[in-house]
N, C-alpha and C positions, 0 to 999 in steps of 0.2 A: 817943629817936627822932630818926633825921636829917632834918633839913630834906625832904632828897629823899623819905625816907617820908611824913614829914608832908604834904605838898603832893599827893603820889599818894594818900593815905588821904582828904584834903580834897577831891580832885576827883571820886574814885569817890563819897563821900558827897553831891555834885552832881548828879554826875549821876545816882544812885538817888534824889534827894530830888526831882528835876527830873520823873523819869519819872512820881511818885505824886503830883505837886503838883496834878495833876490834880483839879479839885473834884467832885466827888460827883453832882452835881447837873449837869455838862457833857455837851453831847452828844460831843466831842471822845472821851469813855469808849468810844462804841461802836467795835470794832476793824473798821474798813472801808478800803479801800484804793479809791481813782479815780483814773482816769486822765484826765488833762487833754487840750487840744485842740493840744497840742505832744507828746503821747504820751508824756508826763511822768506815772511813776506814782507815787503818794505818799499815806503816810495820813492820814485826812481830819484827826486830833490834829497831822499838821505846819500845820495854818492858825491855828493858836493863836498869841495875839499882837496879834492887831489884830482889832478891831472889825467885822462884817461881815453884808454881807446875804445870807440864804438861800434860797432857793427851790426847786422843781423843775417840768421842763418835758419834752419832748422836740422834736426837730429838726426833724419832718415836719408839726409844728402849724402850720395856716395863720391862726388868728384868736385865740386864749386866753391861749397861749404865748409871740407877739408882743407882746399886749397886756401882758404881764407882765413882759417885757424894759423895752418902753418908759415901764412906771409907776416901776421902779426908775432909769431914766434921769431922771424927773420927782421921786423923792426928791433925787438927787444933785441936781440945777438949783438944787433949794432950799437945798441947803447952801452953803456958803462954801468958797472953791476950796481955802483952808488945812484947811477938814475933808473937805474931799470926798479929799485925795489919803493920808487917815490911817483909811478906810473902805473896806473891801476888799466884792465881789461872789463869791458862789458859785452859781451855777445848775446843779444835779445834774440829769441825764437819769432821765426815769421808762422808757425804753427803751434800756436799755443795747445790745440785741441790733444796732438798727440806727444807734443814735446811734455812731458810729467817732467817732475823735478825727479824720478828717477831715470826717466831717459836723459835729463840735461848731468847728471851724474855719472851715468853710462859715460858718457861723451866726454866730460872731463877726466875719468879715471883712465879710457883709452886712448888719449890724448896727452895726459901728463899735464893737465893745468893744474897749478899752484891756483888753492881758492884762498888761498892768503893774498892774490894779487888778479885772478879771472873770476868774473861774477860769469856765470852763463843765468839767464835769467828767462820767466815765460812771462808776457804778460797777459792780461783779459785779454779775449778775445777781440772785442770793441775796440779796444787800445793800438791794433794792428796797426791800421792805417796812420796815426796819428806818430808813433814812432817812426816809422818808415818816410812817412813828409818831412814829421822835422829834420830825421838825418840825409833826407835827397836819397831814398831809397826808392827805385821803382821795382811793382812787385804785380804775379799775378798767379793764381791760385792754375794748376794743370788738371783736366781730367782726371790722370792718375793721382791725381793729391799731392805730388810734387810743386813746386814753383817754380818759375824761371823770378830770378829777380838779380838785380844790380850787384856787382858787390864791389863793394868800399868801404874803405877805414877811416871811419873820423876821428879826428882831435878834437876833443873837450877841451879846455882850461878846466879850472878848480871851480869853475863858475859855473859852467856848464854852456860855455860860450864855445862855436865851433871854431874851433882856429884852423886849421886843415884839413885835408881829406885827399885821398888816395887813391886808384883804382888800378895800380901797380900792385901786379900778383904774384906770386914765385920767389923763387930761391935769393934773387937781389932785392934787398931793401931798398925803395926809394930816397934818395940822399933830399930829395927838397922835402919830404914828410920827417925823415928821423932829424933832420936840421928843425925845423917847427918842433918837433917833440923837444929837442934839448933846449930849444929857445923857452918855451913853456914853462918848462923846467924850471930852469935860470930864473924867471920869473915870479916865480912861486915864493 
């Protein structure tokens, strides 16, 4: 075999080994496509890699959905600037229809997220329910187009494996979720 084969049969074996490495047990498996607040689409298995918090909200919440921005702002405070910049943020829209990537932009710039380090993402409609199961999110669409739904902060690994999760909201950070995140970390 030449070199040149060898090296092409090496790398095709990469990248099929890379595709399945995927673990069993990650949510990264489910095939869902979002669209970011740069109108950036991409599937949700490309965030694999680094460690990161999850949630879901939508755009037009005036009290739940803020307050769940600012608790994940109150993780990060806790952490150390060397771990905060190696801990990535996802916030999925539970209304994809009206969250546009200019509303999840809206929401970012009057919030102050670094999209160097918070994805706010929408995804297919279809997709709703299937995020919201995997992350233990229960949800239900209001009359007025509002939602009532759960809210919690999961932890990912680099895997897309849930390591924690959180339903402590406000001004304190959860010590046994930012202990998990620094563990994570470490881990990495």
């Amino acid at each position: 075999m030449t070199i040149r084969r060898w090296l092409t049969a090496w790398a095709l074996m990469l990248v099929a080994g890379g595709a399945m490495a995927i673990p069993t047990d990650s949510i990264y498996r489910a095939d869902v496509v979002l669209t970011d607040a740069q109108s950036h689409r991409f599937r949700w298995a490309e965030q694999r890699g680094q460690p990161r918090i999850v949630s879901m909200l939508y755009t037009s919440c005036t009290f739940t959905c803020p307050t769940l921005v600012e608790s994940v702002k109150v993780v990060l405070l806790a952490l150390r600037p060397d771990e905060r910049i190696r801990l990535g943020v996802t916030m999925i829209s539970l209304d994809p229809k009206r969250d546009t990537p200019e509303a999840l932009a809206k929401l970012q710039k009057e919030r102050g997220l670094d999209p160097a380090h918070w994805t706010l993402a929408r995804p297919q409609p279809r997709d709703v329910s299937t995020i919201a199961a995997l992350l233990g999110i229960r949800y239900r669409v209001l009359s007025d187009g509002d939602f009532n739904h759960t809210t919690v902060l999961v932890l990912l690994d680099g895997e897309g494996r849930i390591v924690a999760s959180t339903e402590k909201l406000g001004g304190v950070a959860d010590a046994m979720f930012v202990a998990a995140v620094r563990k994570t970390l470490e881990a990495r």
